[in-house]
C-alpha positions in Angstrom: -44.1 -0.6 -49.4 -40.7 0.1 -49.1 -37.7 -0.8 -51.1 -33.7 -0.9 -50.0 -31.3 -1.4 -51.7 -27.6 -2.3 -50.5 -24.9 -1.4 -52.6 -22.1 -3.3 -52.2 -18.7 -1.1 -53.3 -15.3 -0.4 -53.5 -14.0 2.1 -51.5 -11.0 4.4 -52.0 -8.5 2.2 -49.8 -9.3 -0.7 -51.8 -11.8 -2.2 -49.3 -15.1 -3.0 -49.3 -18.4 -1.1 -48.2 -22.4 -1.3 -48.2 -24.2 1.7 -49.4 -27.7 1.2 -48.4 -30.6 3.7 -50.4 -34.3 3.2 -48.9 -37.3 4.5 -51.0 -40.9 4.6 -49.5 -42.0 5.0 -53.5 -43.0 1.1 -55.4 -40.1 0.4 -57.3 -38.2 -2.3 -58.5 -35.0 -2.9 -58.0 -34.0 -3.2 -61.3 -35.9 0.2 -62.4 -33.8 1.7 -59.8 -30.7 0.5 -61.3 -31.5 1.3 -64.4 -32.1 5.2 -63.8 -29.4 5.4 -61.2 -26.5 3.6 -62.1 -24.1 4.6 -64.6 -21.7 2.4 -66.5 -18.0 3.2 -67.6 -15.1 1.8 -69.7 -12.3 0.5 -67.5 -9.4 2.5 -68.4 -7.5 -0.8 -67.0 -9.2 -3.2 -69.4 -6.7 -5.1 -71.5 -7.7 -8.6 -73.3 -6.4 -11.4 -71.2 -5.3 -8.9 -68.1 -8.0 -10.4 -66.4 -10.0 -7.0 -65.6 -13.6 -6.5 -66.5 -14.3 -4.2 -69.3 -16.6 -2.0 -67.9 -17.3 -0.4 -64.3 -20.9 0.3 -63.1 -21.0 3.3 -61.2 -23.1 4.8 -58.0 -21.7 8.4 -56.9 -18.2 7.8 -58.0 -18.3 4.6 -56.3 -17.8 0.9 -58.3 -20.3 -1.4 -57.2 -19.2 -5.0 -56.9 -22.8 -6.3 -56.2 -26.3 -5.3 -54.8 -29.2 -6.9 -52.4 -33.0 -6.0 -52.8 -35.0 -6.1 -49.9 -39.2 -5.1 -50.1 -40.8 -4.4 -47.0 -43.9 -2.6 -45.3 -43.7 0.8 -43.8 
């Protein structure tokens, strides 16, 4: 089997981009995650400013969301 994952993040201009990170090892996505991502304080966070509190990270790169795809080799 074979597992890739799309990283959906924010790039330096402000827009948007897909990362995508194949593995021919059995994984799941979210052990993946776990070992891989790394998650930060907002330096922006204020209460009420309406920014999130915390940033997950991939490379220096904020992920805004992820898909999971499975598949034979």
């Amino acid at each position: 089997m074979k597992m890739i994952l799309s990283l959906i993040v924010m790039l330096e201009s402000g827009g948007l981009g897909l990362l995508k990170i194949e593995s021919n090892e059995i994984l799941s996505c979210s052990l993946w995650i776990e070992k891989n991502i790394v998650y930060k304080d907002n330096p922006l966070y204020e209460a009420g400013n309406g920014e999130v509190w915390v940033n997950s990270y991939y490379k220096n790169h904020i992920i805004i969301g992820h898909i999971c795809e499975k598949g034979e080799l």
